[in-house]
C-alpha positions in Angstrom: 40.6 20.4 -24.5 44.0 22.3 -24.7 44.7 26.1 -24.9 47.5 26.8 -27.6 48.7 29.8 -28.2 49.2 30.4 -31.9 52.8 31.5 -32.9 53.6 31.0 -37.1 54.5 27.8 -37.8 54.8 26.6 -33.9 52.5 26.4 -31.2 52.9 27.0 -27.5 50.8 24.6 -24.7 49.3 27.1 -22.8 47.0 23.9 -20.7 44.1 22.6 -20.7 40.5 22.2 -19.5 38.1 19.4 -19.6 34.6 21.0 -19.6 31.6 19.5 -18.0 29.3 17.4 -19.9 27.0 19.4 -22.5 29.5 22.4 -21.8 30.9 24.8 -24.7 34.5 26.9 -24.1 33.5 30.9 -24.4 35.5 33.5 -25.2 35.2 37.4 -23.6 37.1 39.9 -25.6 38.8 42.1 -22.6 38.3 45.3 -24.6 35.0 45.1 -26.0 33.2 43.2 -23.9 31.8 40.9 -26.3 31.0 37.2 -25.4 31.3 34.4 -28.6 32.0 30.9 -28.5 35.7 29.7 -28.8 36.4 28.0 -32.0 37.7 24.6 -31.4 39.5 22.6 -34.0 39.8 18.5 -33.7 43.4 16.9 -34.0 44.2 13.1 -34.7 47.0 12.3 -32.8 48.9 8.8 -32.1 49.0 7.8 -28.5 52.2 6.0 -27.5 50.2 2.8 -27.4 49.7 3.3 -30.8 46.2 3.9 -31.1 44.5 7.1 -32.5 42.6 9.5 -30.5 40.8 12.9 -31.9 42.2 16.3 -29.6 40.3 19.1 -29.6 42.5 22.3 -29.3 41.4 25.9 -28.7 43.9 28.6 -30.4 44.1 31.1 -27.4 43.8 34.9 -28.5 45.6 38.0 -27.1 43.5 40.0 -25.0 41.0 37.2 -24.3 39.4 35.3 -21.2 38.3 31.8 -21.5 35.6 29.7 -19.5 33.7 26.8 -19.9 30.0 26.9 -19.6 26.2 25.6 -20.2 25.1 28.2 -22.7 26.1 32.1 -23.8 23.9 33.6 -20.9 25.3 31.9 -18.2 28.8 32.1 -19.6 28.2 36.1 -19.3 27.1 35.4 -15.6 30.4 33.6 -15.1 32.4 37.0 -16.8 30.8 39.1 -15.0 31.1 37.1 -11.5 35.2 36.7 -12.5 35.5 40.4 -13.3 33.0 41.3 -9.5 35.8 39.4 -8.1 38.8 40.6 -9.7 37.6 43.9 -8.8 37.0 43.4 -5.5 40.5 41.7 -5.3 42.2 44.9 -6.9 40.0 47.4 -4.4 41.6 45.5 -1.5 45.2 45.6 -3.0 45.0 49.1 -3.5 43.5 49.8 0.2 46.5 47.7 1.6 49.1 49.5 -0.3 47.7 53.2 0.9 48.1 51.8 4.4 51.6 51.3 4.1 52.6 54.3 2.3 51.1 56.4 5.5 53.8 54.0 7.4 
């Protein structure tokens, strides 16, 4: 699957992801906190060989997170994990940058 982002009439590759078998792609919205599957959309492009092949493409949102997992609960597990370890990240940033202001 690949990540666009969605500007007018052109579209920016952002990546892409190739989740697990029986996986979905999740979406978190980063203010609200709310937790939906992405909505993916199916592409027939020509491959240089000359044969067809359907891509799936997620439209990327402002101000949202994307993962790929089994169902919605254990895609909330995996937010919630990312953000435990993002703050933890941040914590230790913040620390380091107090001990060399008192330089």
């Amino acid at each position: 699957m690949e990540g666009m982002e969605n500007k007018g009439p052109e579209s920016k590759f952002l990546g892409s992801v190739s989740p697990s078998k029986g996986h979905r792609i999740y979406q978190l919205n980063t203010e609200t906190g709310e937790v939906t599957e992405a909505h993916v959309e199916g592409k027939l492009v020509e491959l240089p060989d000359g044969r067809k092949e359907i891509r799936k493409q997620i439209f990327v949102r402002d101000k949202y997170l994307y993962i790929s997992a089994l169902n919605k609960k254990n895609a909330i597990k995996r937010f919630a994990r990312m953000a435990k370890m993002l703050d933890n990240h941040n914590t230790k940033s913040n620390e380091t940058i107090g001990e060399n202001a008192e330089d």
